[in-house]
Backbone as ProteinMPNN parsed JSONL, in Angstrom:
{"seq_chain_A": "XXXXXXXXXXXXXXXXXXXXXXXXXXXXXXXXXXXXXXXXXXXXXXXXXXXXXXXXXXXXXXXXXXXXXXXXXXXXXXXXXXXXXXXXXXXX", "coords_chain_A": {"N_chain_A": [[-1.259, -2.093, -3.116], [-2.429, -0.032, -4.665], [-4.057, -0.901, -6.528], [-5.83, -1.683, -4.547], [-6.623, 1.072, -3.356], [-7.939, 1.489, -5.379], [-6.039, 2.963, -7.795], [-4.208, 4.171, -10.179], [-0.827, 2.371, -9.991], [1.582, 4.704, -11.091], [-0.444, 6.783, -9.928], [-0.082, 6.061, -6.89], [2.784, 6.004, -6.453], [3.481, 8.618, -7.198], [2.398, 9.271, -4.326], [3.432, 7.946, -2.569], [6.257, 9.07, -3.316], [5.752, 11.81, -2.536], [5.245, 13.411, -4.078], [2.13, 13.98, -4.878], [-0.292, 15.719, -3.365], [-2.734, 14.255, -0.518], [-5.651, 13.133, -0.034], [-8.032, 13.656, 2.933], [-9.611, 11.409, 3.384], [-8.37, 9.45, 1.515], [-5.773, 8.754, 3.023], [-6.893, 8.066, 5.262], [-8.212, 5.307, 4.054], [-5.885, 4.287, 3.465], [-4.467, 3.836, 6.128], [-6.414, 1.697, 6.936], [-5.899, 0.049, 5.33], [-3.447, -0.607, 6.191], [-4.164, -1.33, 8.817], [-4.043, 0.408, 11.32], [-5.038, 3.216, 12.754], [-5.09, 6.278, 11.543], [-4.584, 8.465, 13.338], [-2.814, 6.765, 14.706], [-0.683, 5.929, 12.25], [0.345, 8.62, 11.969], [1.215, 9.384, 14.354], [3.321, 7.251, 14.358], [4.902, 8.119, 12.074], [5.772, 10.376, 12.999], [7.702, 9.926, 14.758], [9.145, 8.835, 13.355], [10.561, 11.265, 12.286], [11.356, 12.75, 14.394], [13.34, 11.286, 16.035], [16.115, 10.633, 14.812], [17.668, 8.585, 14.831], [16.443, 6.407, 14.447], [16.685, 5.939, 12.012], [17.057, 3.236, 10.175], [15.063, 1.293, 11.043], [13.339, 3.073, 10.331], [14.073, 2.574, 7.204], [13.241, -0.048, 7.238], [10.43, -0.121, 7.547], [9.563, 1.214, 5.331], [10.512, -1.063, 3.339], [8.883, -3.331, 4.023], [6.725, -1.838, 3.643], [6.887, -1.539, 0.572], [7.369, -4.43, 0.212], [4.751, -5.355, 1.312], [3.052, -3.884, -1.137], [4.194, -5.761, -3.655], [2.908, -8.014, -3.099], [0.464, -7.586, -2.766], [0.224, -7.173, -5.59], [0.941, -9.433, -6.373], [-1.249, -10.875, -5.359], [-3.65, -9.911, -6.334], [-2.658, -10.657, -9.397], [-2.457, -13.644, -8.911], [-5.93, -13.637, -8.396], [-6.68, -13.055, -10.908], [-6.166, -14.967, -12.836], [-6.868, -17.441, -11.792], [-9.901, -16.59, -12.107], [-9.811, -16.297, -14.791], [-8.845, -19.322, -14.947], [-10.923, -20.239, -13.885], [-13.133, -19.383, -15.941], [-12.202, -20.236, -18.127], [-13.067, -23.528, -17.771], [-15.548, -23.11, -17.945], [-16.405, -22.64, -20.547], [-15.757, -24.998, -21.532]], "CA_chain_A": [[-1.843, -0.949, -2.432], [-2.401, 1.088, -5.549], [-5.13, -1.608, -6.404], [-6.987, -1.552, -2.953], [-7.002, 2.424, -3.63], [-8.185, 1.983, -6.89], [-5.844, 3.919, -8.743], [-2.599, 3.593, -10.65], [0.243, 2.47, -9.569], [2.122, 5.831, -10.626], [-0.366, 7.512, -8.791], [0.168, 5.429, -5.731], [3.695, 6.238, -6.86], [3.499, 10.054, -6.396], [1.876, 9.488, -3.246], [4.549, 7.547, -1.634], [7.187, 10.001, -3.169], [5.358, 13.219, -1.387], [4.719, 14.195, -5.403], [0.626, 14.275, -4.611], [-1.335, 15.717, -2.009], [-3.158, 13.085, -0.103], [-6.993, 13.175, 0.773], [-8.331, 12.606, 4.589], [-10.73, 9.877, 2.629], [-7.07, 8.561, 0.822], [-5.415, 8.495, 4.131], [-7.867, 6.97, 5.847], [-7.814, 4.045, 3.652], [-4.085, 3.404, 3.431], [-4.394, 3.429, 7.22], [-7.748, 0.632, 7.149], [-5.231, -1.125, 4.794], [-2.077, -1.285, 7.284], [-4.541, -1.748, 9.885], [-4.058, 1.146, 11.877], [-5.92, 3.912, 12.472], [-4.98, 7.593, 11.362], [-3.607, 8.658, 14.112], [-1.531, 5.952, 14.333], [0.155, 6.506, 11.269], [0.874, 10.189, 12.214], [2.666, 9.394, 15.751], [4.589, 6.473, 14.336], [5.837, 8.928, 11.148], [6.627, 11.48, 13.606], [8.624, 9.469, 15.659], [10.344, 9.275, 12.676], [11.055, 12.48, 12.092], [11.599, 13.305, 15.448], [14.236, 10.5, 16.204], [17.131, 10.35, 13.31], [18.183, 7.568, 14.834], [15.628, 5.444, 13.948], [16.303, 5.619, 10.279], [16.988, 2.023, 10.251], [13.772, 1.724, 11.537], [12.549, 3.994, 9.018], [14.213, 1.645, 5.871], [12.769, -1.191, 7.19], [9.424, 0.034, 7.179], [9.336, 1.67, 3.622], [10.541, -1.997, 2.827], [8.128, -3.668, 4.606], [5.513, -1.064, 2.686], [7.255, -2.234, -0.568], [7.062, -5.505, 0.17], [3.321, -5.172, 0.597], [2.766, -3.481, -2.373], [4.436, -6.497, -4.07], [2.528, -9.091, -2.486], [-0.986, -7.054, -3.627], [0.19, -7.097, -6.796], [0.572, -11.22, -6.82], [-2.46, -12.011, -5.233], [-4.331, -9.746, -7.66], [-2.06, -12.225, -10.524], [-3.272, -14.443, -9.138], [-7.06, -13.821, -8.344], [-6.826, -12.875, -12.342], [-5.724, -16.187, -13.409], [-8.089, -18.179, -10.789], [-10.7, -15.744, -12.585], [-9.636, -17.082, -16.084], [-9.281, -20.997, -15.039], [-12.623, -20.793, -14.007], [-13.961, -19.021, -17.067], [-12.051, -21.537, -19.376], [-13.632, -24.293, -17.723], [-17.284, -22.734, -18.018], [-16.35, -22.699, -21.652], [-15.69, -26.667, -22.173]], "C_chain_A": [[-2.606, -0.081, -3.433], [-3.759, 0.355, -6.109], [-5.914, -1.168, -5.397], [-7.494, -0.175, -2.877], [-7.928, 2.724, -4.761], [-7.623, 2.996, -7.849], [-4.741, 3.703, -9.191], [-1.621, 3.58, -10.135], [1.381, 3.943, -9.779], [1.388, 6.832, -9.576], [-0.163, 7.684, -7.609], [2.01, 6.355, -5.962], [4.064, 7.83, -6.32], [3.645, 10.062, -4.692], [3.341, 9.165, -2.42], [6.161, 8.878, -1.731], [6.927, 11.58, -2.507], [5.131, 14.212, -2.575], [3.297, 14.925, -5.573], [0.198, 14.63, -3.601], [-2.393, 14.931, -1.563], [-4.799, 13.144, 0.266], [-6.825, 12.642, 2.448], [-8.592, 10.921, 4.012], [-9.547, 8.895, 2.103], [-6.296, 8.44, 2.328], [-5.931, 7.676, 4.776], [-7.875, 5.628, 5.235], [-7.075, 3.596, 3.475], [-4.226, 2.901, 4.721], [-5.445, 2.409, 7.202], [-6.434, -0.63, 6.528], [-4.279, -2.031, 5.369], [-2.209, -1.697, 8.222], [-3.974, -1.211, 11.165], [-4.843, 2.445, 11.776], [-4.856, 5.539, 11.873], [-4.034, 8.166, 12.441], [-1.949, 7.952, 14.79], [-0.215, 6.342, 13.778], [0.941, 8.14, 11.752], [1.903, 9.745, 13.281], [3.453, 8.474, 15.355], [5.437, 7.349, 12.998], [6.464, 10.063, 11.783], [7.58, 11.436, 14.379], [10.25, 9.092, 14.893], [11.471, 9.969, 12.347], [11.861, 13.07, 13.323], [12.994, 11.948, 16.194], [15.298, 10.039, 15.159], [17.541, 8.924, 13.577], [17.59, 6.278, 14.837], [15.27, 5.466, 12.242], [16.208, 4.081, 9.719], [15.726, 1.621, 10.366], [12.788, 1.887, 10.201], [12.324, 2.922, 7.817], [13.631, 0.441, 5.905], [10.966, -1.146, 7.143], [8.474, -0.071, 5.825], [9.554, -0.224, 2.866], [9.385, -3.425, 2.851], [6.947, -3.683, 3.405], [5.241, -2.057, 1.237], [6.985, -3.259, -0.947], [4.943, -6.439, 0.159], [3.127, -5.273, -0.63], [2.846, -4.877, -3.49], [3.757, -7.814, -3.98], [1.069, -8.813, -2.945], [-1.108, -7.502, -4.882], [0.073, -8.587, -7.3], [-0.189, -11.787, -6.522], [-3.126, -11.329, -6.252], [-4.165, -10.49, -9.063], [-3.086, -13.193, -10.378], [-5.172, -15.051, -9.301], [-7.452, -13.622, -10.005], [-6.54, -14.026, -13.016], [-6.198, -17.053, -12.595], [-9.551, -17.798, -12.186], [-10.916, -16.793, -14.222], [-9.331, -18.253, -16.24], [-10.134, -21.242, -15.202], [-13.26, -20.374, -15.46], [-13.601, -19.684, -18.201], [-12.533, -22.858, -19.12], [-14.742, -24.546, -17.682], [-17.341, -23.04, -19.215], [-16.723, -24.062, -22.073], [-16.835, -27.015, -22.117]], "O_chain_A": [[-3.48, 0.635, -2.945], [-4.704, 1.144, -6.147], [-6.666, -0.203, -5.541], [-8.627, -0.005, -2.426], [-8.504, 3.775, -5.042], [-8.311, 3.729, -8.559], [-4.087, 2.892, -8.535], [-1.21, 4.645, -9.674], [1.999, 4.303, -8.777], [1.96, 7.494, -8.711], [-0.04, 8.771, -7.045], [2.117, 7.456, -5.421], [4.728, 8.138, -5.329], [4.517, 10.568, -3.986], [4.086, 9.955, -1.841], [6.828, 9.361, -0.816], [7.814, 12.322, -2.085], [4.902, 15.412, -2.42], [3.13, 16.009, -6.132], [0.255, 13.808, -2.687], [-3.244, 14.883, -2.451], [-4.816, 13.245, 1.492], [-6.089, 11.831, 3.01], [-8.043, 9.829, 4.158], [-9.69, 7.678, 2.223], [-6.631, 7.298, 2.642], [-5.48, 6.538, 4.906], [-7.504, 4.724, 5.983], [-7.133, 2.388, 3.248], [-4.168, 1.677, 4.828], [-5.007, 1.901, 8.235], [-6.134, -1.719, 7.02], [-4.108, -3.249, 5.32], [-1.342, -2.296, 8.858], [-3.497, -1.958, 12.019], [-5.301, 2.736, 10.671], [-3.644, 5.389, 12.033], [-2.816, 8.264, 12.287], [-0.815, 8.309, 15.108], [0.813, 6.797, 14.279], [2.145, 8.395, 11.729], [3.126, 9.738, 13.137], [4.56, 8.584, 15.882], [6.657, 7.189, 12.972], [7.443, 10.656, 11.329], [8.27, 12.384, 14.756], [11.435, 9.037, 15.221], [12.658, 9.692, 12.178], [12.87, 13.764, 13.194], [13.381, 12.397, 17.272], [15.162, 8.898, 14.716], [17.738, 8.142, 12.647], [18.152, 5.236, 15.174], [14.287, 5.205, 11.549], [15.347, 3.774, 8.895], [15.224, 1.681, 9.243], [11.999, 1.248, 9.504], [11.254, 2.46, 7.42], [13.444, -0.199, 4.87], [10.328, -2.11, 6.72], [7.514, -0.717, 5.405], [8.791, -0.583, 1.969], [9.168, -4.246, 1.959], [6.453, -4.552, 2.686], [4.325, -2.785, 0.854], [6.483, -3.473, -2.051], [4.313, -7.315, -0.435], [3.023, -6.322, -1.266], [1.837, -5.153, -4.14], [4.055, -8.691, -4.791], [0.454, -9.734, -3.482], [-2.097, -8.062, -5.356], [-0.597, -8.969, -8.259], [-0.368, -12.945, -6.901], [-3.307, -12.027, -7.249], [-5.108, -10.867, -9.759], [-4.043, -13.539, -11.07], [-5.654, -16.049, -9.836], [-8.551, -14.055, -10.354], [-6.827, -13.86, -14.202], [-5.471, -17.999, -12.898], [-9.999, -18.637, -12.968], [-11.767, -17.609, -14.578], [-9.377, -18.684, -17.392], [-10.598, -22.009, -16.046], [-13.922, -21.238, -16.035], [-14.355, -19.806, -19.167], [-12.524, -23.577, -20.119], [-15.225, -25.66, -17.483], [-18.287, -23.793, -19.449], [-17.7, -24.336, -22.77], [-17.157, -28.143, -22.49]]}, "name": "protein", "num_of_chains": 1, "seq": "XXXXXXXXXXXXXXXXXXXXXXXXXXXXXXXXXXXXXXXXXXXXXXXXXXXXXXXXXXXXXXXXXXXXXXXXXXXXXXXXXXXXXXXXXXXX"}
């Protein structure tokens, strides 16, 4: 995610912990990313808030998120090491 934003993983980092204040323009593209729109995001976090008993719910989301995040991070691996096959075989 912190990739696709272009910006460091701690700052992604903040963000998720509620450390940074968020742009519309940064919002907006988390939501393009999760493939929802803006509003979206808002009524399903408020349903959060507004239902305790969907914390479950909740943890499986954030894990979800997480699990993203993690999954960014290995295709970028790998498009970086694709990147550098090819450019060692331009070499030969």
């Amino acid at each position: 995610m912190a990739d696709e934003l272009n910006i460091t993983l701690a700052g992604y980092s903040k963000i998720e912990r509620g450390l940074t204040e968020i742009s519309v323009n940064r919002l907006t593209k988390i939501a393009d990313i999760l493939g929802m729109s803006v509003v979206d995001f808002f009524q399903s976090n408020l349903s959060f808030v507004e239902d305790s008993s969907n914390l479950y719910q909740r943890d499986l989301t954030i894990e979800i998120i997480r699990m993203s995040n993690t999954i960014s991070e290995i295709q970028l691996e790998l498009s970086n090491l694709k990147r550098e096959l090819t450019a060692g075989r331009h070499q030969d």
